[in-house]
C-alpha positions as CSV (number, residue, x, y, z in Angstrom):
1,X,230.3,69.9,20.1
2,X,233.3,71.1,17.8
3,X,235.5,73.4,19.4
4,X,236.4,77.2,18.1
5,X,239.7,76.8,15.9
6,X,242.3,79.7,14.9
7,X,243.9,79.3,11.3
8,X,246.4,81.1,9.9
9,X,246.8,80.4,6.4
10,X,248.0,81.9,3.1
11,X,249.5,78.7,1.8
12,X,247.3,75.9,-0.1
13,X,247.2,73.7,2.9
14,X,245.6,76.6,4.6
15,X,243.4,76.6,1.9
16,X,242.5,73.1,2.0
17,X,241.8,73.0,6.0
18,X,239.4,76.1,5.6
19,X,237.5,74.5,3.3
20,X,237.7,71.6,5.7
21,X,236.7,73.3,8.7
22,X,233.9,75.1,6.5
23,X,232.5,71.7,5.3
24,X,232.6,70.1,8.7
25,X,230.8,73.3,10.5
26,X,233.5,74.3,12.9
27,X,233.9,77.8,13.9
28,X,236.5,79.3,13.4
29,X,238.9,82.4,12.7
30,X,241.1,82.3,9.3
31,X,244.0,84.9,9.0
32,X,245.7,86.0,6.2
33,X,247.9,88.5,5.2
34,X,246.7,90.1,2.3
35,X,243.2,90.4,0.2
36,X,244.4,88.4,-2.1
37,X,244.8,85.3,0.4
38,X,241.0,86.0,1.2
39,X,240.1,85.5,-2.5
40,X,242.2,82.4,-2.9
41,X,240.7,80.8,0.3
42,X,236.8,81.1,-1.7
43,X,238.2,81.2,-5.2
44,X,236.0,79.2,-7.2
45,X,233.3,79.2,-4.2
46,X,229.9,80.9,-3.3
47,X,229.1,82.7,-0.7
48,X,227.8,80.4,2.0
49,X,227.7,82.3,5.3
50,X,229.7,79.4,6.8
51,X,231.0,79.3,10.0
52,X,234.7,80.5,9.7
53,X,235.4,84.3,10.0
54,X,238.4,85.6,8.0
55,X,240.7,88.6,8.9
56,X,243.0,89.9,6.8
57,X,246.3,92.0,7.4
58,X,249.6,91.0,9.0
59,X,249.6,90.9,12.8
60,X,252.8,91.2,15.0
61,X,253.1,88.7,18.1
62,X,251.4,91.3,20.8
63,X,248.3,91.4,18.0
64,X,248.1,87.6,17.6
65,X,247.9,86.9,21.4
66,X,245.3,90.2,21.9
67,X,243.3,88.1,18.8
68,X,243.9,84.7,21.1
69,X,242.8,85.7,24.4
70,X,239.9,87.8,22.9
71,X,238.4,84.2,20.1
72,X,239.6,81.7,22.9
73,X,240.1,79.0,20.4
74,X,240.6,75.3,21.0
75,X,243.3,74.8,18.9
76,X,245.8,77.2,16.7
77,X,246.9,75.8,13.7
78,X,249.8,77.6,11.9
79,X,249.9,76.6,7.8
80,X,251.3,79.8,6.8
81,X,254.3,79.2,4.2
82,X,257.2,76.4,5.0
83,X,259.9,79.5,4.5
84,X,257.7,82.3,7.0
85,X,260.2,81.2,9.5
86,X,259.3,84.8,11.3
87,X,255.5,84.2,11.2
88,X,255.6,80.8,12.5
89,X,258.3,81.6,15.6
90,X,255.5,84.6,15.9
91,X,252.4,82.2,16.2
92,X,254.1,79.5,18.4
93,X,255.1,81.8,20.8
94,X,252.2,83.4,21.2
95,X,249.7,80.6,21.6
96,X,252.2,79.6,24.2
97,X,251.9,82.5,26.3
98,X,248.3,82.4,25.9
99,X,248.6,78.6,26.8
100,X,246.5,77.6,23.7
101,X,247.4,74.2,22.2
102,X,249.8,74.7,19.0
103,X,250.3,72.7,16.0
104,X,252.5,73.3,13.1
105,X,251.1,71.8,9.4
106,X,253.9,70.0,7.5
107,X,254.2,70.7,3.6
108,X,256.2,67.8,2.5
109,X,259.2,68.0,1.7
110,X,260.3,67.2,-2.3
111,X,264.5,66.7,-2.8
112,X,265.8,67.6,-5.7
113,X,267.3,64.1,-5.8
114,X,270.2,62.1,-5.3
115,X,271.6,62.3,-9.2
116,X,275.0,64.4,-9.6
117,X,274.3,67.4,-8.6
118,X,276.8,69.1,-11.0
119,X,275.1,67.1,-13.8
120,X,271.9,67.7,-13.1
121,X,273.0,71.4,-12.9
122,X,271.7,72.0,-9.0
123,X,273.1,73.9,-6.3
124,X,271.8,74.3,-2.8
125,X,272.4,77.4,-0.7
126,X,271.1,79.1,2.4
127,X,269.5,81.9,2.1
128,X,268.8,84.4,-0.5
129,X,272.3,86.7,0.3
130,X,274.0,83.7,-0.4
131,X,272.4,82.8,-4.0
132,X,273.0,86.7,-4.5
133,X,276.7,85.6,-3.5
134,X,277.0,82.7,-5.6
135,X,275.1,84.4,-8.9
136,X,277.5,87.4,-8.8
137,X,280.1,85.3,-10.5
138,X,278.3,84.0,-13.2
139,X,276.7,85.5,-16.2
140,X,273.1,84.7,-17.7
141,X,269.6,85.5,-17.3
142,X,267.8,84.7,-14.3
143,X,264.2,83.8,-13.8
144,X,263.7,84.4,-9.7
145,X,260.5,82.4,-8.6
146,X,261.2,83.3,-4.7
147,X,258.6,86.0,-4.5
148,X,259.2,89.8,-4.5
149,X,260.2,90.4,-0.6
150,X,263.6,88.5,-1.4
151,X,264.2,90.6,-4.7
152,X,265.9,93.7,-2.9
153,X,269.0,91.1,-1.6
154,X,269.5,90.6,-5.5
155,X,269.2,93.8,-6.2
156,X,273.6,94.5,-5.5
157,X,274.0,91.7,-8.5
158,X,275.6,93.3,-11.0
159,X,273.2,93.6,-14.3
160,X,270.4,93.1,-12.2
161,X,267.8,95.5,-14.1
162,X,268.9,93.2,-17.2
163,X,269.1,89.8,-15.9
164,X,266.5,89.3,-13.4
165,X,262.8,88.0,-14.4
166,X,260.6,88.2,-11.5
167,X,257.9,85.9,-11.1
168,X,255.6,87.2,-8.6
169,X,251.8,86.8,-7.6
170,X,249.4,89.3,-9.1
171,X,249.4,91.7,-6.1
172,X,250.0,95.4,-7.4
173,X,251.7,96.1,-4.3
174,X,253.9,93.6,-4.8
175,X,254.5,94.9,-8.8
176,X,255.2,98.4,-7.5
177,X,257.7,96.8,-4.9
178,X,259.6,95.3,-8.2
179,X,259.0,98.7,-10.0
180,X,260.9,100.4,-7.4
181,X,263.7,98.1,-7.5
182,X,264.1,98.9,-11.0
183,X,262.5,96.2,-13.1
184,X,260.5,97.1,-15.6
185,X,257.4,95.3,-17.0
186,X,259.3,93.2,-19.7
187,X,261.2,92.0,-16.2
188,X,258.1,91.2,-14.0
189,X,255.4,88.1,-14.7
190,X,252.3,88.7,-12.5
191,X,251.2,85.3,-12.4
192,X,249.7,83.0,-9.6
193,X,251.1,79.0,-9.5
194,X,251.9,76.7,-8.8
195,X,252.5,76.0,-12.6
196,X,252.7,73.4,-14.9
197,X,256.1,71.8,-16.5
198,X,254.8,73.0,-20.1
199,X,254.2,76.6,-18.5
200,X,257.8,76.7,-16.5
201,X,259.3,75.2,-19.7
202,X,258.0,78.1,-21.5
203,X,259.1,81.2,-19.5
204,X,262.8,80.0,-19.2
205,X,262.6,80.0,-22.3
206,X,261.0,82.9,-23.2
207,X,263.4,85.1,-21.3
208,X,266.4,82.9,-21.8
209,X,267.4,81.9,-18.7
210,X,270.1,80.9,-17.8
211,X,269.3,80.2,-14.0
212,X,266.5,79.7,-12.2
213,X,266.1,80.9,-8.7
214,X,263.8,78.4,-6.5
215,X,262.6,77.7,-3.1
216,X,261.9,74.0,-2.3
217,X,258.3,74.4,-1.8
218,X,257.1,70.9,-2.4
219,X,255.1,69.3,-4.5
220,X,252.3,71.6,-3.0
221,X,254.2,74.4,-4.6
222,X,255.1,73.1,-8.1
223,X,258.7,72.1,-7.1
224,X,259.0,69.0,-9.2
225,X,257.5,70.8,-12.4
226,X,260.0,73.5,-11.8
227,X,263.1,71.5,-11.6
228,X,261.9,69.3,-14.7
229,X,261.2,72.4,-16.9
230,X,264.5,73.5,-15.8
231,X,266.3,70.9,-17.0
232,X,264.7,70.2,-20.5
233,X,265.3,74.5,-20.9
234,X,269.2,73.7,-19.9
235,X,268.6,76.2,-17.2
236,X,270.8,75.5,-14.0
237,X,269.0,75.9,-10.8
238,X,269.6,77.6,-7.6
239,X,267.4,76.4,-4.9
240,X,267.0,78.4,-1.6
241,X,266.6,75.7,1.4
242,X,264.2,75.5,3.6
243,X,264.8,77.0,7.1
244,X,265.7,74.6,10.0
245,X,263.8,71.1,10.6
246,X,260.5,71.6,12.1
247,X,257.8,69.0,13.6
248,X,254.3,69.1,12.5
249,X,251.4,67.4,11.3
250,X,250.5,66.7,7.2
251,X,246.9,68.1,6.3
252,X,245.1,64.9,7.0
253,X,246.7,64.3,10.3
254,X,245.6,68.2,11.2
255,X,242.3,66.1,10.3
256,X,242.0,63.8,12.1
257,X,243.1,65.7,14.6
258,X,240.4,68.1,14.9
259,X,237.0,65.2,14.0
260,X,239.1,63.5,17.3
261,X,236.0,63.8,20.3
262,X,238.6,63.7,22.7
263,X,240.0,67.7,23.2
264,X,243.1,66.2,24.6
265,X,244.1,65.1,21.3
266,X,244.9,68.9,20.7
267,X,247.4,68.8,23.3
């Protein structure tokens, strides 16, 4: 007999294990954080009546281990986003307290390459204060594909209302956020990715970018398309790196994992 499962997704390996779990007829509970999660885990798909619930809305750790100790799953599986550093220190500490197994999926990781970095027009920073730092002293448009909670730490860049293009999904929460800020509509593309070379290629140079602001998010997340769109655009790139080094399992180990008879194999 499968055992119950608790997901928490919102990234496209989250996507791609509900589905799994769906096909294979475990039950299970999916969370995400926002409606728009819930359409992206069905996109495409019709309603079924499968086994795996879905809640939606953010939870703080006391909420995730009341959700825990209430589903009693076998197995929590964190695939929220490589950079939800708070969410995933959240998750692991709860299912510990509730002593529920915890594993951690992997997005793999995509370098930018070992080429001259100052050829190849690359720089690596921190966080997002530092590219804020580092973008102060230069002068250009800049097409910011880091989503819309990291826009406010731009937003003490001088010329920001003129040089920053946000990319952001098409939440309108998330469009009032960059509203609020200052941008206006010219300045904000509601779009959801990840997105082809042709179609990065295109908006750098639609707004004339000089930059682009990136997150390493993979190859799951378009990174490779981004970086070559960049450079046939002449666009240098500033790329956000990923928090820490974490362990974890890829999508097909989180598999095999859960098909394994055995329920010590969750330990």
């Amino acid at each position: 007999m499968k055992q119950k499962v608790m997901l928490f997704a919102g990234t496209t390996e989250g996507r791609l294990l509900y589905e799994f779990l769906e096909a294979e007829g475990f039950k299970a509970m999916v969370f995400v954080t926002t409606a728009y999660g819930e359409q992206l885990l069905s996109h495409g798909k019709e309603e079924t009546g499968g086994t795996a619930r879905i809640h939606t809305g953010c939870l703080d750790r006391e909420e995730m281990e009341e959700q825990m100790k209430a589903y009693a799953p076998a197995l929590v599986i964190d695939a929220t986003h490589p950079y939800a550093s708070a969410a995933t220190e959240n998750i692991r500490e709860a299912s510990s307290r509730v002593h529920i197994p915890y594993i951690r999926v992997l997005r793999a990781s995509c370098p930018a390459g070992d080429k001259n970095r100052e050829a190849e027009k690359l720089t690596e920073v921190e966080d997002i204060g530092s590219a804020a730092a580092w973008l102060e002293h230069t002068e250009g448009n800049i097409l910011v594909t880091t989503g819309s909670k990291e826009l406010k730490e731009l937003r003490t860049l001088t010329g920001f209302k003129e040089r920053v293009y946000a990319r952001i999904l098409p939440i309108p929460a998330m469009l009032e956020k960059c509203m609020e800020l200052g941008l206006d509509g010219r300045h904000i593309i509601c779009m959801q990715g990840p997105f082809s070379e042709e179609m990065n290629y295109a908006m750098l140079k639609e707004v004339d970018a000089a930059f682009l602001l990136t997150k390493e998010s993979g190859a799951a997340g378009g990174f490779p398309e981004k970086l070559a769109a960049a450079q046939r655009a002449g666009a240098a790139v500033v790329i956000i790196k990923r928090p820490g080094q974490e362990e974890g399992y890829s999508v097909e180990q989180v598999k095999k994992i859960l098909l394994a008879k055995d329920e010590n194999s969750y330990g």
